[in-house]
N, C-alpha and C positions, 0 to 999 in steps of 0.2 A: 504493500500500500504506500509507504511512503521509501521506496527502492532509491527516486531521483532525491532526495533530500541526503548529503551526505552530512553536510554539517550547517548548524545551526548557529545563526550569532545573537545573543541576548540582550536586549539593553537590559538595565531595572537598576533601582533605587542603590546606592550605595549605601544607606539607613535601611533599619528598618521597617521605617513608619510607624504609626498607632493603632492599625490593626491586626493582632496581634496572628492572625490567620495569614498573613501575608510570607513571613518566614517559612513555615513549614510546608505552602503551596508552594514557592518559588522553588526548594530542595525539594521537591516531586517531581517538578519539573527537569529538572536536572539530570535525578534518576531515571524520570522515563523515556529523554531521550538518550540517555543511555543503553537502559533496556532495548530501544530500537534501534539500535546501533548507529543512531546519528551522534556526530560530535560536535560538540558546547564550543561554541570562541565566543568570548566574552572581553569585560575590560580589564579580568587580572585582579580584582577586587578581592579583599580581604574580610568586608564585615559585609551586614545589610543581606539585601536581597541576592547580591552578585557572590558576596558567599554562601551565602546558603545554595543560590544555583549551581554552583563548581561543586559545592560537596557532596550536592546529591546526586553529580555524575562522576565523581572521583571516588565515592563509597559503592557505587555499582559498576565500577570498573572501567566507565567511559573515557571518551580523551578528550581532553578540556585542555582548548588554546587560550592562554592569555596574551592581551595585548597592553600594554602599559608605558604613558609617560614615565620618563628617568623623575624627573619632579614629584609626583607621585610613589616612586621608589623609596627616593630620600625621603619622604615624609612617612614610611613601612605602611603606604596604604592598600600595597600589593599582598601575594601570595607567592614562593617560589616552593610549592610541590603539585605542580600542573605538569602535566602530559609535555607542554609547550610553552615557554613565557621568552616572548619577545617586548623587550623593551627598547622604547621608541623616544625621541627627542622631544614631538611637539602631535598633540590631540591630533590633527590634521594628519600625521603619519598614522596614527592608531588608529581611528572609522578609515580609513585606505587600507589598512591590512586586514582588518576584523571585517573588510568590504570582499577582498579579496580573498580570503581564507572561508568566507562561507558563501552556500545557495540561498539562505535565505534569513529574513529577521522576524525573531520576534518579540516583542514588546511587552513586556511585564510592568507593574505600578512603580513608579520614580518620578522623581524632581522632573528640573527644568532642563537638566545635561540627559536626561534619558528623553524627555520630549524630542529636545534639541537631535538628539542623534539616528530618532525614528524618524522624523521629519526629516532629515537630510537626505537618508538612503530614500525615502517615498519619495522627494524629487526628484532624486536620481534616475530613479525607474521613469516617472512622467516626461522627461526631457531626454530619457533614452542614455544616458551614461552607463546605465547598471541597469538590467533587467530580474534583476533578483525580487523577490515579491515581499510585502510585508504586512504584519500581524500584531493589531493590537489585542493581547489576551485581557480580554477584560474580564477579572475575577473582580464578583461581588459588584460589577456594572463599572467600576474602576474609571473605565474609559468614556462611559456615557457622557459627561457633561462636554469632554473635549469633543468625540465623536456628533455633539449637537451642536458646536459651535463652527467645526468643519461642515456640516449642513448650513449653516447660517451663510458661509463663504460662498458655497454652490449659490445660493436661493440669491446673491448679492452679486452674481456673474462672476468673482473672482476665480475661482474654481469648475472644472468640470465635473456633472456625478458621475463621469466615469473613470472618471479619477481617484473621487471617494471610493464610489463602488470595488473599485481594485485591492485595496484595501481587506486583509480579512480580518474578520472582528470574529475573535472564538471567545468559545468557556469554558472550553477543554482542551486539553493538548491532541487528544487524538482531532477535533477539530480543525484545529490550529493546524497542525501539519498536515492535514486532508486537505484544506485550504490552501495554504504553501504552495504544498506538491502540483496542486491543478493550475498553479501558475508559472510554474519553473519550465523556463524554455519559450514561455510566450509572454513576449515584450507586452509594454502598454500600448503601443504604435499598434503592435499588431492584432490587438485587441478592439481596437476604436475601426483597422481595417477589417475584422474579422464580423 
């Protein structure tokens, strides 16, 4: 089912947040693309959400790439018992590698550097740089408010709904990568020609 999905790159919260269900789904996550033999590239993250996703694919045996600023480093916000840790000069190296080292993203609850980073790879696809597809998991509706105000954009001509529409919005990870999967290999161009 999901064969073409080799590896997976995660944004999410480098906190925990406030509720308190967010830790133990994100390390599910983790695991269960492990168990599918897909592999984690992530940001190398130590606490929060982005550890608990590494751990729950490094305690099922999965391989989990890190990617990480040197600044970052120095400040021990990293991990170094990953499968892979490449560390990188400046942000702008790291979504390029964690661009290129995965087929697809998806989007777990985080700040404004995880908005920032889901939103960059989705324009990427819309403008054809990167064809990789992407996924806001939206646990507990997580994503709702944002995904209402990306409608607000369409209804205001900024935006196309087919743009949104590309977008896959899960609640589950089997979702989530059924989603993915049906988009890997076909651009958003090709989609608007399809």
């Amino acid at each position: 089912m999901h064969s073409t999905i080799r590896r997976v790159a995660v944004f999410c919260g480098s906190t925990p947040g406030h509720d308190q269900t967010l830790l133990p789904a994100a390390y599910d996550v983790g695991r269960g693309l492990a168990e599918r033999g897909i592999g984690l590239v992530y940001g190398a993250g130590g606490h929060g959400l982005m550890g608990a996703v590494a751990q729950g694919a490094l305690d099922a045996g999965g391989e989990v790439i890190g990617v990480i600023p040197r600044s970052m480093v120095e400040r021990e916000w990293g991990r170094d018992d990953l499968t892979e840790l490449h560390v990188v000069e400046t942000m702008h190296e790291r979504k390029a590698l964690m661009a290129e080292c995965a087929d697809a993203f998806l989007c777990l609850p985080g700040g404004i550097g995880t908005l920032e980073e889901i939103i960059e790879v989705w324009s990427w696809r819309q403008i054809g740089f990167n064809d990789d597809p992407v996924c806001f998991y939206n646990l507990h509706g997580f994503w709702t408010p944002l995904l209402a105000a990306l409608q607000g954009l369409v209804d205001a001509g900024f935006v196309r709904q087919s743009a949104l529409d590309d977008a896959v919005v899960a609640e589950t990870l089997d979702e989530a990568l059924a989603g993915l999967a049906s988009r890997i290999g076909v651009g958003f161009e090709d989609k608007l020609r399809g």
